[in-house]
Structure formats: C-alpha cells, structure tokens
N, C-alpha and C positions, 0 to 999 in steps of 0.2 A: 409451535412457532407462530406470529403473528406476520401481516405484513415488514417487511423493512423499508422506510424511507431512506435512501442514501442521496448525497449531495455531493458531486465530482466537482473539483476547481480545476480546468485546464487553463492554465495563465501564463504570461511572461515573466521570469525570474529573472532580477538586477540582479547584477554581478557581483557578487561579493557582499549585499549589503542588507544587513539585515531588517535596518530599523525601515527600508526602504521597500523590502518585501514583506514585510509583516502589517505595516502600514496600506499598501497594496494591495492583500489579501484580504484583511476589514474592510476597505471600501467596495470589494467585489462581492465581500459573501451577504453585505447589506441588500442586496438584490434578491436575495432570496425571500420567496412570498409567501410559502409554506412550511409547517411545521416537516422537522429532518428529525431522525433519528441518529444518522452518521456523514459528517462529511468528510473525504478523503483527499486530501494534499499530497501534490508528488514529493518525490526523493528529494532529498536535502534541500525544503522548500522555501527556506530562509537565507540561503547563500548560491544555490547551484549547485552543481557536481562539478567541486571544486576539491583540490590534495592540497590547500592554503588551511589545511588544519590548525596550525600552531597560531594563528592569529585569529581564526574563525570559530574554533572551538566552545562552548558553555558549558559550564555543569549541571548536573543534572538542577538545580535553583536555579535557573540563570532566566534571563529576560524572554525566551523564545517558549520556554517550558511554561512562563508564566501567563504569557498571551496564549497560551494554549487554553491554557485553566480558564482562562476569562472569557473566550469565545465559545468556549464547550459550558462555561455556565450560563452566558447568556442565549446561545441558541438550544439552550437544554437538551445535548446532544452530546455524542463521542466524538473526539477529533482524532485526527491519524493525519501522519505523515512522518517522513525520518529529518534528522537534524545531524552533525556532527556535537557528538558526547565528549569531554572527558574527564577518564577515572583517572587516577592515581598518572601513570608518565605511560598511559596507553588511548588513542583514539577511535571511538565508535561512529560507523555510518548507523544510527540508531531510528529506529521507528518506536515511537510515544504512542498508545492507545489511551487517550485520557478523554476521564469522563466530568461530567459538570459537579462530582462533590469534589473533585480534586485529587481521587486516586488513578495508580496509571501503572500499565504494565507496557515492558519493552520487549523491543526483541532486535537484537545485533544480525545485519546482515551476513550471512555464512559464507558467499559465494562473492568474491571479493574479484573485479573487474582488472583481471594483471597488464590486458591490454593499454587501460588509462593509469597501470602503477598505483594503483587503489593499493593493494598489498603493501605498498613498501610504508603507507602512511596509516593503513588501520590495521585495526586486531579484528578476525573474523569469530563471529559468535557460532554457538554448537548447540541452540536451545531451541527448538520450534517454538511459536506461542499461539496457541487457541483459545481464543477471549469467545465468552457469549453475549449477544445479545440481543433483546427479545426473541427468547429460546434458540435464534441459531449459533450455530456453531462454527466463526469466523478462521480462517487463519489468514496473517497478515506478512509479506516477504518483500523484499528491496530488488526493483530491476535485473539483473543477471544471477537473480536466484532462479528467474520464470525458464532457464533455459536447463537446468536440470530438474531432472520426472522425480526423478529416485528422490530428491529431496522433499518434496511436494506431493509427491503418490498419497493418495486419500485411504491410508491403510486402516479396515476398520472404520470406514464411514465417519473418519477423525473429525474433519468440516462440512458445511455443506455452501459455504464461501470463503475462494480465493482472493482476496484484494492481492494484487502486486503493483506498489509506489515507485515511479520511475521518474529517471532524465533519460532515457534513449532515445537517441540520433536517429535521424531520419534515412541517413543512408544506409539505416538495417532497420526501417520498417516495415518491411516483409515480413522480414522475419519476427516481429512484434504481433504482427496481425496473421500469421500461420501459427507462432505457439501459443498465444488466448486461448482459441478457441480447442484446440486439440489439448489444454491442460481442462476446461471446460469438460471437455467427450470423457475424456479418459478418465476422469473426477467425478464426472457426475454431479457435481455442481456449480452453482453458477463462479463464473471468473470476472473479478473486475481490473480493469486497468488504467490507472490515470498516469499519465506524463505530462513531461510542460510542453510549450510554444514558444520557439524565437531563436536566437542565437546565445550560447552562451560564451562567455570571458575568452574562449579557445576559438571564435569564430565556426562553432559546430552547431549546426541547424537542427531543430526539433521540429517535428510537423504534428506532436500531440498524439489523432490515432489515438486517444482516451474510447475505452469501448465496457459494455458489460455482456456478457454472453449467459448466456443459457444454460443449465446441460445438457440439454439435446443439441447444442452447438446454436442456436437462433441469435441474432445479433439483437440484441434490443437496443442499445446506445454507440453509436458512433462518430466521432466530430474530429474534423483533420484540418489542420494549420490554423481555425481561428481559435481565440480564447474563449472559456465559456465555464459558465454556473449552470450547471443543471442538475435539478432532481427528479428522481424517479422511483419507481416503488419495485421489489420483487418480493415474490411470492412462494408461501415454502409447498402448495399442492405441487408446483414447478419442478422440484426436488424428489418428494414424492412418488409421483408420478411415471419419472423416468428413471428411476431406480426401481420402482415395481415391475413395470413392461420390458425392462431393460436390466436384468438383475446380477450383470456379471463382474460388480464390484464383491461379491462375495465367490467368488471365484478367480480371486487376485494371490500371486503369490504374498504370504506373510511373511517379512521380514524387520529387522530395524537395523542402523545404521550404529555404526559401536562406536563413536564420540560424539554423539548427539542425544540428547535430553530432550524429552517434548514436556511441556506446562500445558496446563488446562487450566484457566480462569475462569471461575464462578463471575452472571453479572450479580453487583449488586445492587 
C-alpha cells in the first residue's frame, strides 16, 4: 500500500435539484489545490435523501453518472457517492465507485432506513463491494448500513478502509460519532465518514460531523455544521501497526451471512 490522498466534500444539498447540485459541487471541488486520489460525496448527493424516486430517478447513462466520469477524469481520481438508480420497474439508493477511465463498480445500499419508508420506495441490495486502490483495500456502504457490525465486521482482514456516505440528521449525531469510531476499533481500520450540512426538503437539520478515524480510534478529521473541502492523506504502517500490537482480529468468530455476496474489485 502507498499513501492515500482522500478528499471529503461536506456541503449543502438543494432540494430535489440536480443540475443545481452537480453544478455546486464543481464549483466547490475547484478549490481543491492538491493532487487527490479519492474524493468522497455524501448519500444521494445529487438530490438529498429524498422517496421522490419516480421523478428523481437516472439510469445508470444518465446525466449524474456522467458528471461523475468527467470530474474523476479531470481530477484523475475515484469519485464516490450514492445517487438514486433505476433498473428495469425497481429503485436503487446506489453508491457509484468511478474511476477516470470510465469504469465503475456499485454497490446497493442493504440496510434500507424504514423509519424514513426508504423500503417502501427501494429494493435493498445483498452484495458487499471491496474495490482497491493503491493497494488498499476499500469497502464502501450507505448511511444506516454504519449501524449494523454483523454487516461490516472486517471478517478476514476483508478491508483496511471503511467509507460510510450519508444524510444523517443531526438529532442522532451522537450516535454517528459513537458508531465511527467503535466500527474504526473493532475493524482495525481506519473509518471514514462524510455527511452533508443544512436542512433538507423535510425541514431536518444536518450538522455534517464528516470525520476519519483511525484504528486505534484517533480522530484525525472532524468538521461540524460548516461546509468544507478538505484533503488529507492516511497511511497504511497506521493499519499495520495496530493490527500487529493489537492482533485480535484474527481471533474473531468466522462466519458469513447466507443472502449476501461479497465482490472484490481489482484496481485497474
């Protein structure tokens, strides 16, 4: 593994409007002054975490997928974040790993938020996906995936980074900034997490709380209610290191989950 450069967008998401956050997010990530490796957009970062699927909706060709292609090619870099997908007369809350030649793996958020009736409007996906790049070994998951272990348990030293893309509400930011870093410990490796800022269409406040942890639990990035670009580097002796001194991920029960598939993506 080499260094990773990673680039968090915590920003304000317009309501419903694509051409209006897409538009918004190029003008933000132009402030970026350093070469990135990865930058990471929150949940559904093109319209909000919003159940207006049937009018909000792209295919996987559509306008949102394409701007992706084009910012990941000109920042020569991976983009990430989830969009609403759809196939055939089913909707996806989908997270896009695309890179600057133009290939991209997904991954369907599993753990589908019944509180907001997320369920009644998506189809929840049953695939892990662990992408690489420069040698680590990523997994990337949707908001109210970060709140079950059993999905995300580092079985077999599977990752050695957690991204988790979110809209969570500030009235359960506790609890956002309690599970980070205990998904962090108990993983062994580092955890990131970006959310947005502001209110959205529902009048529901986000305070952001975008953070990256450690494995040993150390806070290295944390930024609460304003908006912000920022980049930062981490480091795989980090990973290493505290799995050496600290060796009881191989001493975890083995198990797998019997309607769930994990992919592992080669970079290339």
């Amino acid at each position: 593994m080499e260094n990773l450069k990673i680039t968090l967008f915590q920003g304000y998401l317009f309501w419903e409007n694509i051409d209006k956050n897409l538009q918004n997010i190029s003008l933000r990530l132009a402030n970026i002054r350093e070469k990135t490796d990865l930058i990471i957009l929150p949940e559904m970062f093109n319209t909000g975490f919003t159940m207006n699927a049937e009018a909000l909706a792209e295919p996987m060709n559509g306008k949102t997928m394409l701007w992706m292609h084009k910012i990941s090619k000109e920042y020569d870099c991976v983009v990430t974040g989830s969009l609403i997908i759809k196939e055939g007369d089913h909707y996806y809350n989908r997270l896009i790993w695309m890179r600057p030649d133009g290939k991209y793996q997904c991954y369907d958020k599993r753990h589908l938020f019944k509180l907001g009736k997320e369920h009644h409007t998506y189809t929840p996906g049953n695939r892990k996906l662990i992408v690489e790049l420069k040698g680590w070994k990523i997994c990337p998951v949707i908001c109210y995936d970060l709140r079950f272990p059993v999905w995300l348990r580092n079985v077999h030293e599977t990752y050695d980074v957690l991204i988790v893309v979110a809209n969570w509400p500030e009235r359960r930011a506790s609890h956002w900034r309690t599970l980070l870093p205990a998904r962090a410990v108990e993983n062994q490796s580092y955890v990131i997490g970006v959310n947005r800022v502001g209110h959205d269409g529902n009048e529901i406040y986000h305070s952001g709380d975008s953070t990256c942890i450690s494995p040993n639990g150390d806070v290295i990035y944390y930024k609460r209610d304003e908006a912000d670009v920022y980049t930062f580097s981490i480091i795989p002796d980090e990973v290493t290191k505290t799995r050496r001194s600290l060796p009881f991920l191989r001493d975890a029960d083995d198990f797998t989950i019997n309607d769930a598939e994990s992919l592992v993506i080669k970079e290339h």
